[in-house]
C-alpha positions, 0 to 999 in steps of 0.5 A: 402822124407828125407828116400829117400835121405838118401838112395841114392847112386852116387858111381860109376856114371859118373862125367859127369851126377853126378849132374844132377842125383842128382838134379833129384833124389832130385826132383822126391823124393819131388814130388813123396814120398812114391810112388817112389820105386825105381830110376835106371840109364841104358844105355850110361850114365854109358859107356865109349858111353856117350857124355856129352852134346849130349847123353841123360841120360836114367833112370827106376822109379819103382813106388808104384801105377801108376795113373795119379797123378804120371804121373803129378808128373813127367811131372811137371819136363820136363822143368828141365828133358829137360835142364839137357839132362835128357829123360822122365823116363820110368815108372814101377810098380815091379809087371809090370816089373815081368810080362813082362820079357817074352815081354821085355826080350831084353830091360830087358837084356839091362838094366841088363848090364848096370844099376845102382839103386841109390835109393831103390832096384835094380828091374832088377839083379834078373831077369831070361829070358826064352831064347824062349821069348827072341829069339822070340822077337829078330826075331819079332823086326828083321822082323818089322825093315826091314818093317820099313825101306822099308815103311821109304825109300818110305816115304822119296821120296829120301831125303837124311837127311831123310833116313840118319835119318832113318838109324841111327835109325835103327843101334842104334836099332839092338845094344841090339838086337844082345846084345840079341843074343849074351846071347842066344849063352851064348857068353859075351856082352858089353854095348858098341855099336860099340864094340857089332857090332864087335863081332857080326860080329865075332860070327853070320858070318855078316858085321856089318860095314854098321851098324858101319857107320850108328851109327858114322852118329849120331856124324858126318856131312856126305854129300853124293850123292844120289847114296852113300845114296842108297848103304849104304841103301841097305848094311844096309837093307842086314845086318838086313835081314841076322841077321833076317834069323840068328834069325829066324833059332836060335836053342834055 
C-alpha cells in the first residue's frame, strides 16, 4: 500500500475532483493491494465539460486477477464512490484491454483522448486500432441506436420526460462515436462534446443541432409540447440514421 502512494500523480487534474481522487485512490490502494495495476481518470472529469456536482468522475482499474474477491473489494466502497459523484469504475485485466481493442476500439480511442494514469502504467497511450474494427463497430452501434430509439419511443407511449430521456441519451452516445469517426478521416478530435458535434458537422455534411439540443437537455429545464417533442425526436432519429448511412459507406 505504501508503493501504491508513493507512486501516484495528481499533476494536471482538475481542482475540482482533486480530493475526491485522492481519497478514492487511497481507498482502493488499501483495499486491493497488490492487485491493483494501475488507477486511470477518463472523460469530462479532465475537460473544460465537467460540472462540479453534477458530472460523474469516470475511472479505469487495471487489475492484476480479476475475481470476486476483487469485485468485493471495490463494491465495499459504493457508499463513499456514490457521495464523492464517483461512477463504479470500470474494471480490466491488460491482457483484457490488449484483446479487446478490436471490439472496443471507439471507447478505447475515447479514453486515449482524454485520460490520465495517476497510478502505475498508462494501460491505454500505446494502443494501436485497426481502422476496419473501428469503422465496423461505428456502424453496428449507429444501426442498434436507431432500433434503440424506435423500440424507446414506442415504450414511452408519448410521455414527454420520458422520450426526453432518451434523446439525451441517445446525443451523448453519438460524441465518441463521431470522435471515432473523425480518427477514421485522420481528421483531430476534441474531447469536448458539443465542440465534437460541431465539427462533425463541418466534416460528414450533417446537422448536428438536434444533437446539440438534446445534450443541453442534460443541464436545463425544457417544457415542451408534444408536437415539439415529436420534431425534435424525428430531427434527432434523422440525424443518427444519416451518420448511419455515412458509416455504413466509409472507405477505410
Amino acid at each position: 500500500m505504501t508503493e501504491h502512494k508513493t507512486n501516484l500523480k495528481f499533476d494536471a487534474l482538475n481542482i475540482h475532483i482533486l480530493d475526491s481522487v485522492k481519497d478514492f485512490a487511497d481507498r482502493l490502494s488499501a483495499a486491493l493491494g497488490d492487485n491493483l495495476q494501475s488507477i486511470t481518470i477518463v472523460g469530462s472529469s479532465l475537460t473544460e465539460d465537467f460540472r462540479p456536482g453534477q458530472s460523474d468522475i469516470n475511472t479505469v482499474l487495471v487489475l492484476e486477477r480479476l475475481n470476486t474477491a476483487s469485485l468485493n473489494a471495490v463494491a465495499s466502497l459504493a457508499k463513499p464512490m456514490s457521495r464523492k459523484k464517483i461512477s463504479p469504475p470500470l474494471l480490466m485485466t491488460q491482457s483484457y484491454i490488449e484483446r479487446s481493442r478490436d471490439v472496443f476500439g471507439v471507447e478505447f480511442l475515447d479514453f486515449q483522448l482524454a485520460h490520465k494514469t495517476i497510478m502505475g502504467d498508462d494501460p491505454f497511450a500505446s494502443l494501436e486500432f485497426d481502422k476496419k474494427d473501428v469503422r465496423l463497430q461505428c456502424e453496428r452501434e449507429l444501426k442498434a441506436m436507431l432500433i434503440r430509439l424506435r423500440q424507446g419511443y414506442i415504450a414511452a407511449a408519448a410521455n414527454k420526460k420520458l422520450v426526453r430521456d432518451i434523446l439525451i441519451s441517445t446525443a451523448k452516445g453519438t460524441a465518441p462515436l463521431l470522435r471515432a469517426m473523425l480518427w477514421l478521416k485522420d481528421i483531430d478530435r476534441t474531447a469536448r462534446g458539443i465542440a465534437t458535434l460541431r465539427k462533425s458537422t463541418e466534416e460528414f455534411s450533417v446537422d448536428t443541432n438536434p444533437l446539440t439540443t438534446a445534450i443541453k437537455w442534460r443541464h436545463e429545464k425544457v417544457r415542451l409540447s408534444e408536437t415539439e417533442m415529436e420534431n425534435v425526436f424525428e430531427s434527432v432519429y434523422s440525424t443518427v440514421e444519416q451518420l448511419s448511412d455515412i458509416i455504413d459507406k466509409l472507405k477505410v
